[in-house]
Biopython code that builds the backbone (N, CA, C, O; Angstrom):
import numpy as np
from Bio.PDB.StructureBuilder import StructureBuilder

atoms = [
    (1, "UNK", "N", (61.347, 60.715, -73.133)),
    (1, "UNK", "CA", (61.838, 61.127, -71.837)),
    (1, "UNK", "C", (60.980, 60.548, -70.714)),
    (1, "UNK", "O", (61.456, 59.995, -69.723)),
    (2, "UNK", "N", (59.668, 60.719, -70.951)),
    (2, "UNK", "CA", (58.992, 60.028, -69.816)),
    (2, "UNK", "C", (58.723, 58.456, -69.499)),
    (2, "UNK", "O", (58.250, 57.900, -68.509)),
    (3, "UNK", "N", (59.222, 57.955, -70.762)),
    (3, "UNK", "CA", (59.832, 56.595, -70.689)),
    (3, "UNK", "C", (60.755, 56.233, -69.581)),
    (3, "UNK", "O", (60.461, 55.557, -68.595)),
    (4, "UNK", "N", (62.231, 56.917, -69.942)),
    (4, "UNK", "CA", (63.049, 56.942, -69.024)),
    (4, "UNK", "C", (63.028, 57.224, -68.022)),
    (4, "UNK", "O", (63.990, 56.902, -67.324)),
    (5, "UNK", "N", (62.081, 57.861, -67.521)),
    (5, "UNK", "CA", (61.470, 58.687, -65.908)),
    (5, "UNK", "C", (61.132, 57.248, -65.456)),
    (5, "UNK", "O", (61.630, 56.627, -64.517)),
    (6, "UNK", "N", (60.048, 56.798, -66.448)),
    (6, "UNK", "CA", (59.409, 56.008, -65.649)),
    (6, "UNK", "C", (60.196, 54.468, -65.259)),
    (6, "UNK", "O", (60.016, 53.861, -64.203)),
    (7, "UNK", "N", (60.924, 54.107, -66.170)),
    (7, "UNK", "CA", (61.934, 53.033, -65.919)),
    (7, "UNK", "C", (62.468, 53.127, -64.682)),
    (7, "UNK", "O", (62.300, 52.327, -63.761)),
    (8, "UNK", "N", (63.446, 54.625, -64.668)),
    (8, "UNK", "CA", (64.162, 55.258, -63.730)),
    (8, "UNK", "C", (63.253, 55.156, -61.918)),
    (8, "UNK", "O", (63.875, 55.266, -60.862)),
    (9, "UNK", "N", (61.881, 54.952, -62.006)),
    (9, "UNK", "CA", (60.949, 55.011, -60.834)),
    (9, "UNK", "C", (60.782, 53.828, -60.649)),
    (9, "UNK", "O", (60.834, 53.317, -59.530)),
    (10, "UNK", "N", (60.543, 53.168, -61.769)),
    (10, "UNK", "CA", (60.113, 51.430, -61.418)),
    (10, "UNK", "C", (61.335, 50.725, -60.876)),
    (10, "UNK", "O", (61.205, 49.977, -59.907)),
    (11, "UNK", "N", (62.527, 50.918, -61.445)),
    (11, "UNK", "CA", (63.829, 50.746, -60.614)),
    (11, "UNK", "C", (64.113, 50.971, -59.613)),
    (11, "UNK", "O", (64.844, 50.158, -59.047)),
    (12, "UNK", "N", (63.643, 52.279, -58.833)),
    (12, "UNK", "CA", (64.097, 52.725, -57.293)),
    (12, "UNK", "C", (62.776, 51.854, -56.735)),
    (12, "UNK", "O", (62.685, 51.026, -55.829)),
    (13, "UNK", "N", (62.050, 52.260, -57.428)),
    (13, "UNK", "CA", (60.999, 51.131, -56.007)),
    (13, "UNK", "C", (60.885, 49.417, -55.910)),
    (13, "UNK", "O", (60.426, 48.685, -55.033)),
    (14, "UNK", "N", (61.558, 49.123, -57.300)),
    (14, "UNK", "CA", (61.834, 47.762, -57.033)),
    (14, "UNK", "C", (63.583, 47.960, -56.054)),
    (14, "UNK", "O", (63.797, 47.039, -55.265)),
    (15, "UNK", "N", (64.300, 48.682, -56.106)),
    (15, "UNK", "CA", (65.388, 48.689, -55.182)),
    (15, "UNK", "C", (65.259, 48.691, -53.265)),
    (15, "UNK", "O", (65.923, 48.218, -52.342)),
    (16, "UNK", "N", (63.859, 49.608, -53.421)),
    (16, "UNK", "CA", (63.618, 49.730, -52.255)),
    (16, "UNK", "C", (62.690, 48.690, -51.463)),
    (16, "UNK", "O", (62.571, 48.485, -50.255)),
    (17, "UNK", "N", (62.112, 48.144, -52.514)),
    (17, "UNK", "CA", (61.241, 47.064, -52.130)),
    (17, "UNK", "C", (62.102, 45.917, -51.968)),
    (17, "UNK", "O", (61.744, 45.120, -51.102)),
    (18, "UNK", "N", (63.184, 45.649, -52.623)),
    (18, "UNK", "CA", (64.192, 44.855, -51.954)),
    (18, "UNK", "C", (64.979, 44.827, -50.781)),
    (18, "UNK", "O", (65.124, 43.995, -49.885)),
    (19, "UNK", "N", (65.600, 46.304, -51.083)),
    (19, "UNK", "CA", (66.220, 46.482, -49.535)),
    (19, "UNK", "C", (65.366, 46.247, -48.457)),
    (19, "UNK", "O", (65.843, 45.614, -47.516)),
    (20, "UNK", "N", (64.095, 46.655, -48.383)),
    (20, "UNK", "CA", (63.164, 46.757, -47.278)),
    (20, "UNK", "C", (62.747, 45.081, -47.014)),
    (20, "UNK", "O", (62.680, 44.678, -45.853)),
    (21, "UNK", "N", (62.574, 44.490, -47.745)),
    (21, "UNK", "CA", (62.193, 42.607, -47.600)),
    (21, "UNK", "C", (63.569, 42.120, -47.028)),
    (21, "UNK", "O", (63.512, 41.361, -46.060)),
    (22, "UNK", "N", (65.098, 42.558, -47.637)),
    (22, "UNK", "CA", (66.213, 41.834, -46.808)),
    (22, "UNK", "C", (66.384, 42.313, -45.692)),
    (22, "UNK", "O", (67.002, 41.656, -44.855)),
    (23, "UNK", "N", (65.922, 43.482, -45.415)),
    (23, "UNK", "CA", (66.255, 43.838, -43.677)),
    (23, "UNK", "C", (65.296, 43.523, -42.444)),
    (23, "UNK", "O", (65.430, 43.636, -41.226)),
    (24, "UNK", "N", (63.935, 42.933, -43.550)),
    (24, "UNK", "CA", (62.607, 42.719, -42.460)),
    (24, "UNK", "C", (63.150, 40.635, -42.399)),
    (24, "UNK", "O", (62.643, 39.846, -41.602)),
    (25, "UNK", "N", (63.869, 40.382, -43.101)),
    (25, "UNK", "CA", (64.018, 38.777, -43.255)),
    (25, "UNK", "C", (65.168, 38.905, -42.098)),
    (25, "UNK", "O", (65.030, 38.177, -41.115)),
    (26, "UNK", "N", (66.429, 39.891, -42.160)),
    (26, "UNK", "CA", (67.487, 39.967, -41.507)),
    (26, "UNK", "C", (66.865, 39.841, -40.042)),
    (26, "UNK", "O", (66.778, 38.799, -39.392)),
    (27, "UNK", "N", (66.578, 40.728, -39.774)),
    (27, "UNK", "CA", (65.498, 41.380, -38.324)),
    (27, "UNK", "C", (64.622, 40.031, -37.969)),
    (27, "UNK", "O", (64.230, 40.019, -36.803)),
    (28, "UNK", "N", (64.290, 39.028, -38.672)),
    (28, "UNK", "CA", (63.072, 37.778, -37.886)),
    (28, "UNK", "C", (63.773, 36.710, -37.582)),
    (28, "UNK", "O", (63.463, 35.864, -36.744)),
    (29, "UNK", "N", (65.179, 36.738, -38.572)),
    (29, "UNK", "CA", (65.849, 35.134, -38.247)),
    (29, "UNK", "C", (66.396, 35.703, -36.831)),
    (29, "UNK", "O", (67.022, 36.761, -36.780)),
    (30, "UNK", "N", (66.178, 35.103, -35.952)),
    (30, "UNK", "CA", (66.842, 34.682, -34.588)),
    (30, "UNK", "C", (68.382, 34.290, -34.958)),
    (30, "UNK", "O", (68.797, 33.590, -35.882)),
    (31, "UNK", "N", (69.309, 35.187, -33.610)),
    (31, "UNK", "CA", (70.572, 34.915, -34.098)),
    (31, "UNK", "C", (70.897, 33.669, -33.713)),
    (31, "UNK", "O", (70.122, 33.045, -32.988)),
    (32, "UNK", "N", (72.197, 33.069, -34.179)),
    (32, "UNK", "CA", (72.278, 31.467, -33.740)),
    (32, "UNK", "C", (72.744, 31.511, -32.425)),
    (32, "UNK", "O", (73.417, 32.470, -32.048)),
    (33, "UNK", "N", (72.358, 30.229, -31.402)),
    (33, "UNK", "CA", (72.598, 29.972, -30.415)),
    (33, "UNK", "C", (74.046, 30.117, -30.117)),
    (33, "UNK", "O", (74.885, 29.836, -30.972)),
    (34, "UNK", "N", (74.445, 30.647, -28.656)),
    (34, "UNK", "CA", (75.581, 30.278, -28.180)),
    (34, "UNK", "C", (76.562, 28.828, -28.752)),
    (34, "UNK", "O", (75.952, 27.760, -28.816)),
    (35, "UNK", "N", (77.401, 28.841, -28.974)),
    (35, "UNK", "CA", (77.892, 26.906, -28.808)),
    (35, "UNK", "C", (78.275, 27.019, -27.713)),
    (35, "UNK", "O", (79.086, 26.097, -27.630)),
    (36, "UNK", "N", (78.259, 27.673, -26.487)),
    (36, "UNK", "CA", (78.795, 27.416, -25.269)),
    (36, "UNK", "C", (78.809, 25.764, -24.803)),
    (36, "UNK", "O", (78.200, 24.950, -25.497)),
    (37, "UNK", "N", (79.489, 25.370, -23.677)),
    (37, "UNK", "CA", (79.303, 24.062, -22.731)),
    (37, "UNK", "C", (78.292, 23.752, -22.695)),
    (37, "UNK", "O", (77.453, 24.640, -22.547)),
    (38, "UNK", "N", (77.835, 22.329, -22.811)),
    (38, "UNK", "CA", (76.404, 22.071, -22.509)),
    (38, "UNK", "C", (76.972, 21.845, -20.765)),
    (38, "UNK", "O", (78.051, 22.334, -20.428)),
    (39, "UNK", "N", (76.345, 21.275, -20.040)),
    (39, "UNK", "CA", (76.007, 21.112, -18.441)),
    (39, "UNK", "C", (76.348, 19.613, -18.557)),
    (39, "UNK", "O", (75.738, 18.714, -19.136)),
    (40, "UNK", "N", (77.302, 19.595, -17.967)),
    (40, "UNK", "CA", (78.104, 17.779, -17.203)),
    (40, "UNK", "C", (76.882, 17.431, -16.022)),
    (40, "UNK", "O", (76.225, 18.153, -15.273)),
    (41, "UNK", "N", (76.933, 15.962, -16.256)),
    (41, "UNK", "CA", (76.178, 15.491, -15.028)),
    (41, "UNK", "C", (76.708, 14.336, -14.667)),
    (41, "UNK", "O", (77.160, 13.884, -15.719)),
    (42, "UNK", "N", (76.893, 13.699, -13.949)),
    (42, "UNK", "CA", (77.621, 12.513, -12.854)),
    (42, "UNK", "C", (76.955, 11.283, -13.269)),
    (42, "UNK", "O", (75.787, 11.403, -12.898)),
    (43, "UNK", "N", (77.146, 9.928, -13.974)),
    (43, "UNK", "CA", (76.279, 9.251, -13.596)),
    (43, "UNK", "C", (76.280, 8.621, -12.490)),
    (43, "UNK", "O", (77.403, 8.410, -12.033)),
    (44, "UNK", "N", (75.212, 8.161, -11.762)),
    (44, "UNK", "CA", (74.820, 8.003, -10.692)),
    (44, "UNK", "C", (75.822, 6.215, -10.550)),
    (44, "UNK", "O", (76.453, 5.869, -9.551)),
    (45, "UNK", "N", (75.676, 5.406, -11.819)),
    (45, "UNK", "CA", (76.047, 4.026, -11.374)),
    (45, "UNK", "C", (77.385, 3.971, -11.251)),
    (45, "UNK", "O", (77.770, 3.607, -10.139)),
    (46, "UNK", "N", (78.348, 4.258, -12.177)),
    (46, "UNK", "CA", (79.938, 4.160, -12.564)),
    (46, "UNK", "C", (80.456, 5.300, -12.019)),
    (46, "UNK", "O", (81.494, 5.166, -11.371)),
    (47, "UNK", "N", (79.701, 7.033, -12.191)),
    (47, "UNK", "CA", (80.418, 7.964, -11.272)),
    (47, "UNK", "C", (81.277, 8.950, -13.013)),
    (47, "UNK", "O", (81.873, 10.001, -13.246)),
    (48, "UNK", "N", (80.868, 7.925, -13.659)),
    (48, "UNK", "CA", (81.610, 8.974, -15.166)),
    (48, "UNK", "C", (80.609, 10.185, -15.454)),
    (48, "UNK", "O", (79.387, 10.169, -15.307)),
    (49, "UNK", "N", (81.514, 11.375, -15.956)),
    (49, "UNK", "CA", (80.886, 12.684, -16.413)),
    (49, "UNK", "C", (80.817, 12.378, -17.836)),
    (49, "UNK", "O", (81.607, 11.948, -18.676)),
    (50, "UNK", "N", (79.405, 12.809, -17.814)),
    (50, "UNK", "CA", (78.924, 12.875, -19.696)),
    (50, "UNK", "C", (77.997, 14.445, -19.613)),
    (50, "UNK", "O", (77.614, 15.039, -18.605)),
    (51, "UNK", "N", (77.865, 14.731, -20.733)),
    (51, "UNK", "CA", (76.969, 15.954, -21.508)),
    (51, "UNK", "C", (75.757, 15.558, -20.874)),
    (51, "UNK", "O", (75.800, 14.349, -20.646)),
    (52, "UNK", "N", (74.732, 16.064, -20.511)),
    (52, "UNK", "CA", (73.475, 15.848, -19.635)),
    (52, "UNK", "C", (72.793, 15.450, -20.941)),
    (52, "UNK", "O", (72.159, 14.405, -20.791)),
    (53, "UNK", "N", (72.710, 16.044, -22.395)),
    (53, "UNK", "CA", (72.145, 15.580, -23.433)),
    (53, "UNK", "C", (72.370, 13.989, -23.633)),
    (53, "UNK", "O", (71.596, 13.112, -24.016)),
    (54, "UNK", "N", (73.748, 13.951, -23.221)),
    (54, "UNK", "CA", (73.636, 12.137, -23.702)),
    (54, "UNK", "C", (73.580, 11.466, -22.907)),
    (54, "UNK", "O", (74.233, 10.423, -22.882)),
    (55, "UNK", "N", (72.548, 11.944, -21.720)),
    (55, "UNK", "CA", (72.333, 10.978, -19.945)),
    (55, "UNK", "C", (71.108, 10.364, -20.225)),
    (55, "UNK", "O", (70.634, 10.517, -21.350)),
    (56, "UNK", "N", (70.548, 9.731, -19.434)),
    (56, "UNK", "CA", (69.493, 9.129, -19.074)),
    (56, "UNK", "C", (69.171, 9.751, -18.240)),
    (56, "UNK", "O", (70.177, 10.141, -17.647)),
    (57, "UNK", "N", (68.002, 10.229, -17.653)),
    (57, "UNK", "CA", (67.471, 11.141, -16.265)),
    (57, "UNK", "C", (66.323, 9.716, -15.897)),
    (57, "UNK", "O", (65.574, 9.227, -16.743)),
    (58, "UNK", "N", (66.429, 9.255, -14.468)),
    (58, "UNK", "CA", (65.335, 8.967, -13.548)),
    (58, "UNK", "C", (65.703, 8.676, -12.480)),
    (58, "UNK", "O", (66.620, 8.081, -11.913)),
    (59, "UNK", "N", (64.393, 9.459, -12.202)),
    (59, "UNK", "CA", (64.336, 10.081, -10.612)),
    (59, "UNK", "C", (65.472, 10.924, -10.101)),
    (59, "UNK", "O", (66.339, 10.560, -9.306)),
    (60, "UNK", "N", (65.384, 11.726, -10.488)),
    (60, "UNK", "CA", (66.373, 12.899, -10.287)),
    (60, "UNK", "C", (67.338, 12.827, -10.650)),
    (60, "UNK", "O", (67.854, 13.889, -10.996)),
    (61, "UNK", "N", (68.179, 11.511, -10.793)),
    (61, "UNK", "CA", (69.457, 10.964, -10.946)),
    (61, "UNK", "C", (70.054, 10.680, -12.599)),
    (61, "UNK", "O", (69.121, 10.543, -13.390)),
    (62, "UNK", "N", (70.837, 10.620, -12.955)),
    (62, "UNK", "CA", (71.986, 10.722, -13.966)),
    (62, "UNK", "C", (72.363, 9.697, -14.197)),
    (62, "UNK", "O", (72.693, 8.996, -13.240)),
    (63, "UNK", "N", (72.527, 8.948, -16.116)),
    (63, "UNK", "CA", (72.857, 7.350, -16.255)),
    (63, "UNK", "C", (73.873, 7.909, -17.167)),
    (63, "UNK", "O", (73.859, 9.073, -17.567)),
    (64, "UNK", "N", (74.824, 6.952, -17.499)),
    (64, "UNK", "CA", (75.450, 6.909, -18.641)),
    (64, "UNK", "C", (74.626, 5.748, -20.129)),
    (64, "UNK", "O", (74.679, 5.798, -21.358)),
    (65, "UNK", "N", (74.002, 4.905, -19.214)),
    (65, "UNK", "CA", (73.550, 3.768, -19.876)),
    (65, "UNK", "C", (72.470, 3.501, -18.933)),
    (65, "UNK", "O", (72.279, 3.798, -17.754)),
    (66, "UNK", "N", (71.502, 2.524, -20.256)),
    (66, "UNK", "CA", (70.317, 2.175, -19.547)),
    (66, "UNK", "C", (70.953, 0.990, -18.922)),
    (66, "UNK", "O", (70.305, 0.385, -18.068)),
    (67, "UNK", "N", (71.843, 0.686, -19.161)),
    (67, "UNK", "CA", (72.507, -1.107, -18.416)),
    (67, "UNK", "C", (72.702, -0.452, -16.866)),
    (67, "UNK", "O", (72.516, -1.291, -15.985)),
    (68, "UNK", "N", (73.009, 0.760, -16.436)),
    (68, "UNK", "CA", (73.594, 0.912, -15.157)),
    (68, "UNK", "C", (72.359, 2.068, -14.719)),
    (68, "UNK", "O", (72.464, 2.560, -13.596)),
    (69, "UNK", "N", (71.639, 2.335, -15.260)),
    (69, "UNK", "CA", (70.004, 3.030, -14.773)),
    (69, "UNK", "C", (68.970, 1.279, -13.936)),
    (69, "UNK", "O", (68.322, 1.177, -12.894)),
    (70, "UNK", "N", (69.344, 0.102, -15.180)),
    (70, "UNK", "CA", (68.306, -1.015, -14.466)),
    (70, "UNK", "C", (69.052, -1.651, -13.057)),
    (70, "UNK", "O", (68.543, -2.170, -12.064)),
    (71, "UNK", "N", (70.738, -1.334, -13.474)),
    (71, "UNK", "CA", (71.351, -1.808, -12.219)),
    (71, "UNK", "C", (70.665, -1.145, -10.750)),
    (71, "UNK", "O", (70.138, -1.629, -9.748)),
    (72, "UNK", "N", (70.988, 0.208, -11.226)),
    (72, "UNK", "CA", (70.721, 1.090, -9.743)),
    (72, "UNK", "C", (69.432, 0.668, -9.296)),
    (72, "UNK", "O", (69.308, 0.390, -8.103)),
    (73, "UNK", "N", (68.254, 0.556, -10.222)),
    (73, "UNK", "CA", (67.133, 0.470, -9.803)),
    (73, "UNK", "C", (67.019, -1.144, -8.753)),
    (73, "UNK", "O", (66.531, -1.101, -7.624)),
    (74, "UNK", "N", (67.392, -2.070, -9.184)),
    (74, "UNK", "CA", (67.836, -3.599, -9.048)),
    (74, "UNK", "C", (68.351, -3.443, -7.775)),
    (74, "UNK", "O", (67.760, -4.040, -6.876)),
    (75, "UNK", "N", (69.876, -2.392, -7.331)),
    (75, "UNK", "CA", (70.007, -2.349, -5.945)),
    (75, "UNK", "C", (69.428, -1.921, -5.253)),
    (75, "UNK", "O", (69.670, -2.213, -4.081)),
    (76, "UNK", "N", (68.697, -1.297, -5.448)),
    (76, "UNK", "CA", (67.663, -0.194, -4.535)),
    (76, "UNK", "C", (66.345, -1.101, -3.901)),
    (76, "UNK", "O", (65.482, -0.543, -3.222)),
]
sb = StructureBuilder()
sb.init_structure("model")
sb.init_model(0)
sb.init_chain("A")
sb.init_seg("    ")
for serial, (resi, resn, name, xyz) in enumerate(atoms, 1):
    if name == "N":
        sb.init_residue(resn, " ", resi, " ")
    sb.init_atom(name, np.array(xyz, "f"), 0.0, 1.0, " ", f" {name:<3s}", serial, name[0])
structure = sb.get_structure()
């Protein structure tokens, strides 16, 4: 009988020691990001809207391409 007790104990606390590790793992992962819109930006040479991720930024200003970032610079 005290066999079975003790099986019966080593079972609930390995149950609980599980539950308690998946809800402390649940609880740390960060939920996933929005997929919302990323942010449009203008490029400055041609005037086309792209994702600001796939721009070029200099000097404040917005490229589609580095071909029309060396232009602007060239007219300036």
């Amino acid at each position: 009988m005290a066999k079975i007790l003790l099986i019966a104990v080593a079972f609930a606390a390995a149950w609980w020691l599980l539950r308690r590790h998946r809800r402390r793992v649940r609880e740390e992962t960060p939920p996933p990001a929005a997929s919302g819109a990323e942010d449009m930006v203008r490029c400055a040479g041609c005037g086309v809207h792209l994702p600001r991720g796939d721009s070029i930024e200099s000097q404040k200003l917005f490229f589609c391409s580095s071909d029309h970032e060396r232009e602007f610079r060239r007219s300036r």
